[in-house]
N, C-alpha and C positions, 0 to 999 in steps of 0.2 A: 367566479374569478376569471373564466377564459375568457369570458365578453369584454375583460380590457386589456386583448390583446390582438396583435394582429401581426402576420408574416411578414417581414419587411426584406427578405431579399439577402441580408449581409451574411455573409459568409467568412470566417479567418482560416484562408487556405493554408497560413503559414501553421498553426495548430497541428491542423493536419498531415504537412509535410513535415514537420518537426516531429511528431510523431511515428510516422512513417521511418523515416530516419535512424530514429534510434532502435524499433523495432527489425530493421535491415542491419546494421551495426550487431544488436543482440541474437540475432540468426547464426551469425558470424562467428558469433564468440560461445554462445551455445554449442553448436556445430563442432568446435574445436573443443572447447570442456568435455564433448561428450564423446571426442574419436575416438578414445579408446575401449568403450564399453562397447562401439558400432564395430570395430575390427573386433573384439571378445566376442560379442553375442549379434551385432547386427543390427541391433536396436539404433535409430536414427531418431534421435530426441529434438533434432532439429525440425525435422520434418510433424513430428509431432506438437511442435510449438509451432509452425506454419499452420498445420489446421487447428490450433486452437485459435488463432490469427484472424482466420477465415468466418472462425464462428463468430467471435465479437467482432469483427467488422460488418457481420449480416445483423448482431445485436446492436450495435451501435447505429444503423443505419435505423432500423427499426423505432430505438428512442428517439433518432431526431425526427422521423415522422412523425411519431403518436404529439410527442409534445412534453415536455418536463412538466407542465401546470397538470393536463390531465393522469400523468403519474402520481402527482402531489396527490390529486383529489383520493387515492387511494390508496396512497403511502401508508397510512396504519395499518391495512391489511396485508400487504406485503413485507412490511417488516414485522408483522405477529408471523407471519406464516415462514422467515427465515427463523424467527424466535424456534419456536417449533421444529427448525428442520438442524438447526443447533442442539436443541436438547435429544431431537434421534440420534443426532451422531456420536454421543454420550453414551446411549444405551444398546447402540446396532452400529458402530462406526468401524470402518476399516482400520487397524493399528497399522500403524511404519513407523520403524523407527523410535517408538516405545510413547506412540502420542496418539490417538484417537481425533483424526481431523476430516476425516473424509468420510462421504457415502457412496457407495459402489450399485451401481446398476449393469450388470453382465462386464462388460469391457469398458465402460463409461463410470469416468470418477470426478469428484466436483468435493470442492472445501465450501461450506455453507459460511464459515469464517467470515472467507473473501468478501462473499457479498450480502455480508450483513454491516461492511461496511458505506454501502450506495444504501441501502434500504433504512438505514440509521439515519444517515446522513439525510436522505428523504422525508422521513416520517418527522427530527427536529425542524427540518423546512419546514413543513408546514406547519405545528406547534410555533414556531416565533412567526410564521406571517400570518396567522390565525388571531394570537394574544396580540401582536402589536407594540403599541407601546407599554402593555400588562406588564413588561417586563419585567418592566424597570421595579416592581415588587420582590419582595425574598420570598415569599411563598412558592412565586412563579417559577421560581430555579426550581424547585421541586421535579414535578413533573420530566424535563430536561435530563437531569440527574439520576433521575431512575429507568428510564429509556436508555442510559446508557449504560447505569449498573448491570441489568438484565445481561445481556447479552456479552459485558467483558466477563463477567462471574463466569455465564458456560464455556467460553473461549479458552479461561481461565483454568478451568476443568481439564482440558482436552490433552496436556496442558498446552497453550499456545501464550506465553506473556507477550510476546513481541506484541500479535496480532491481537491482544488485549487492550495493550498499553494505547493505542493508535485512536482508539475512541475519545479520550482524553483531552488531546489537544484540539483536534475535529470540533469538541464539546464546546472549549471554552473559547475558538476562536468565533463561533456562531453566536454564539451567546454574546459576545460583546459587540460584535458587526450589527447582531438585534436590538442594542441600544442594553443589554444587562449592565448594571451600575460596578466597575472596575473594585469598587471598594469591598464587594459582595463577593467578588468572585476572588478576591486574595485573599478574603476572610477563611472562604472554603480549599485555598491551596494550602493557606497556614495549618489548616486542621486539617490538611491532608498529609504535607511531611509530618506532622506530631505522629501519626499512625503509621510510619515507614517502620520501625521497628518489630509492629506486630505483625507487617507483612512479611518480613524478614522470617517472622515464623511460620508462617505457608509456605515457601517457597519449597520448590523438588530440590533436591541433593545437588542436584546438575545444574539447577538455575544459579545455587549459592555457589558452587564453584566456577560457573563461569563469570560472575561480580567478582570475586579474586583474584581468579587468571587477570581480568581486566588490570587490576591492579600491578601484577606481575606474571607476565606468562610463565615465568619459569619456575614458579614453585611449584605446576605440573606440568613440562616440559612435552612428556609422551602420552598425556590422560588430556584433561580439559582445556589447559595452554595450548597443546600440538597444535589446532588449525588455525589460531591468530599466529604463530610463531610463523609458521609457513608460509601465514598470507602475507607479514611483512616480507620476507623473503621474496616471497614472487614478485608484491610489487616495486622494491627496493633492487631488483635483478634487472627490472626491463627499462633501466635508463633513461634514458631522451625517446627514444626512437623504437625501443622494445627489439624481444627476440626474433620478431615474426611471427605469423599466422600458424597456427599448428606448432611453431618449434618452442613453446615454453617449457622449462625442464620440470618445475614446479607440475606445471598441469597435465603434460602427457608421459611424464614419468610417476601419476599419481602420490605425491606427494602430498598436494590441497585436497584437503576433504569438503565437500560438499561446492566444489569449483563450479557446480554448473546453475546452482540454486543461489542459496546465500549470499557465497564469495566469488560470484563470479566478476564483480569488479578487479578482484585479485590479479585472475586474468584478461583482463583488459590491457592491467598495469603490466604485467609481464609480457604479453606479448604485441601490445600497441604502445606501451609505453609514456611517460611523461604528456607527450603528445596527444596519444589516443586519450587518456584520460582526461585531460585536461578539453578536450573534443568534447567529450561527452556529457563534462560538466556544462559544457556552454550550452549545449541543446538544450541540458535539463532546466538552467535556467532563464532560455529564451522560454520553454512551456509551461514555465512555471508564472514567467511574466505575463505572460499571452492570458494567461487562466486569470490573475489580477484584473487584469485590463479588463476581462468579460465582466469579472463581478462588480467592479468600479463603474463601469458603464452601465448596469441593468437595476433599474430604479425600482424594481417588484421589490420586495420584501422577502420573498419565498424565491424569485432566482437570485436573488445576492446573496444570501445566508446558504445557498446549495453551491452554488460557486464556489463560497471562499470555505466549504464546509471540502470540496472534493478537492480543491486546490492546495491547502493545509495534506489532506491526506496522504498527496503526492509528495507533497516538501521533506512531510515527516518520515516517510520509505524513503526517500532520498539522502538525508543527512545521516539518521540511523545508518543504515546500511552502509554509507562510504565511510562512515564515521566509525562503523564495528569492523570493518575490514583493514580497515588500517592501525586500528587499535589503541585510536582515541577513544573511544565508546564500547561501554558491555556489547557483550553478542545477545543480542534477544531475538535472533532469525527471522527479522524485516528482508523479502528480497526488494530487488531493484525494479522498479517500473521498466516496465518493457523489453528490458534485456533477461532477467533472471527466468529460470526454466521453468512453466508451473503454470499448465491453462487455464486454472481457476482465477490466478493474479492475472494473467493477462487479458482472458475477455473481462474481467472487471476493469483493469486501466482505460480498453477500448470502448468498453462501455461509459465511463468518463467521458471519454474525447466527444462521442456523441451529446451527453448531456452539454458538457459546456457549449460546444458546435449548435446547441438549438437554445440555448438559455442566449447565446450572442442574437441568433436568428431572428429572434422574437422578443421584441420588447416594450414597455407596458407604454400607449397612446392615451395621451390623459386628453 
């Protein structure tokens, strides 16, 4: 497969700096969600998302060297060996917060989650540039479909639905960029709502209450409601223009729970305001365009369907998350690309930046 390709030089600096950008922006705002725990205890979680900054941009430099095609070549084993590093965290995983997502090595902690979402997203690349126009068969969805049951089921486990759910869309917008037959794939969403009710039966206590809350925060006001109630509050407080930097009342008088992960678009709104928010949307989707543009333009088989496979996955953490903070959309704990606090999402996002940045780089010379 690499013999029909060659370096050609292009570069989307704006990618880059759009990137760039919002991760300077979400320092900012990090930084502030977290004063209060740094004046408490000292802990500076900014600086802590600065070095995880650091790591995925020496990751991300790394992928655009080696080359996305020769990752491909061995995407199966890297996404068996995430499989694998999901099911440890199951049975040896660090608990917070009453969830099992993490594995700990001395002072160094990593969500295998994260990035079983790049290693999915890989190993379906190469399955649809492999089969081809196989596709276009219902057999062929098999395979597909079970590569991504795996690994929502343990995710699923931990429990993490957000970070479940997210494989989903990934799935089916690959699948149809591969040429899968639209008629096929609504076959299998119909007979996916028919089973929303039995899922209804799995759900934790907390997941079913927070599909309610959605509905009405205020039939638990001080339980599962409390942090959407709060989060309209903050962002419904910072007007046009916001309260300033540090001064939101919502966030440094600890009223938003989980301001500096989740909801931290909450403070955005509260203390950049109408403004700031409306900023931030526009970067997201100048990078979300930018990322189209790559996989539109790259005629491989295997980098279009990884394109629009990582591109999708940013959209979907994008819409979710402003969409549950503001409280059009359940809370399923999608953070925000770039801004929300959590080294594992972030050297995954930057890890992104690189794939797309060498998928534009190198393109297939017929």
């Amino acid at each position: 497969m690499r013999d029909n390709f060659r370096l050609k030089g292009e570069f989307d600096y704006g990618l880059v700096f759009i990137a760039a950008l919002i991760l300077l922006m979400g320092l900012f705002v990090v930084y502030s969600a977290s004063y209060q725990k740094l004046v408490s205890s000292g802990a500076d979680l900014s600086m802590r998302q600065l070095n995880s900054a650091v790591i995925g941009l020496v990751i991300a430099v790394v992928i655009f060297r080696i080359g996305y095609q020769r990752i491909i070549d061995f995407s199966y084993y890297v996404f068996g060996l995430n499989v694998l590093l999901l099911l440890l965290v199951l049975v040896m995983g660090d608990v917070r917060y009453g969830a099992k997502r993490w594995i700990e090595f001395g002072s160094f902690a990593f969500q295998p989650s994260e990035f079983a979402k790049i290693t999915f997203v890989f190993a379906l690349a190469k399955y649809l540039g492999d089969i081809k126009e196989g596709i276009e068969r219902p057999k062929a969805l098999i395979i597909p479909f079970a590569m991504a049951a795996v690994p929502m089921l343990l995710i699923f486990k931990e429990p993490d639905l957000g970070t479940a759910s997210i494989f989903i869309p990934a799935l089916f917008t690959m699948l149809l960029i591969a040429g899968a037959r639209p008629k096929y794939l609504l076959f299998i969403i119909g007979a996916g709502l028919a089973c929303v009710p039995f899922l209804w039966l799995i759900l934790k206590d907390y997941q079913r209450a927070r599909l309610f809350v959605f509905l009405n925060p205020n039939l638990d006001p001080l339980g599962a409601g409390y942090t959407i109630i709060q989060s309209k509050i903050a962002i419904g407080s910072g007007g046009i223009f916001g309260k300033g930097w540090l001064s939101g009342t919502q966030n440094q008088l600890n009223f938003l729970p989980e301001r500096h992960t989740d909801f931290i678009f909450s403070v955005v709104g509260e203390e950049w305001g109408f403004i700031g928010g409306v900023l931030l949307l526009f970067l997201y989707y100048r990078f979300v365009d930018k990322g189209i543009r790559i996989a539109e333009t790259t005629s491989d088989t295997y980098g279009k369907t990884l394109a629009y496979g990582i591109v999708t996955i940013f959209a979907v953490h994008i819409i979710v998350n402003i969409g549950m903070v503001c409280g059009v959309m359940p809370v399923v704990g999608l953070p925000l690309p770039f801004v929300s606090y959590g080294g594992s999402f972030l050297i995954m996002c930057l890890a992104c930046v690189g794939i797309l940045e060498n998928i534009k780089n190198k393109r297939k010379v017929f």
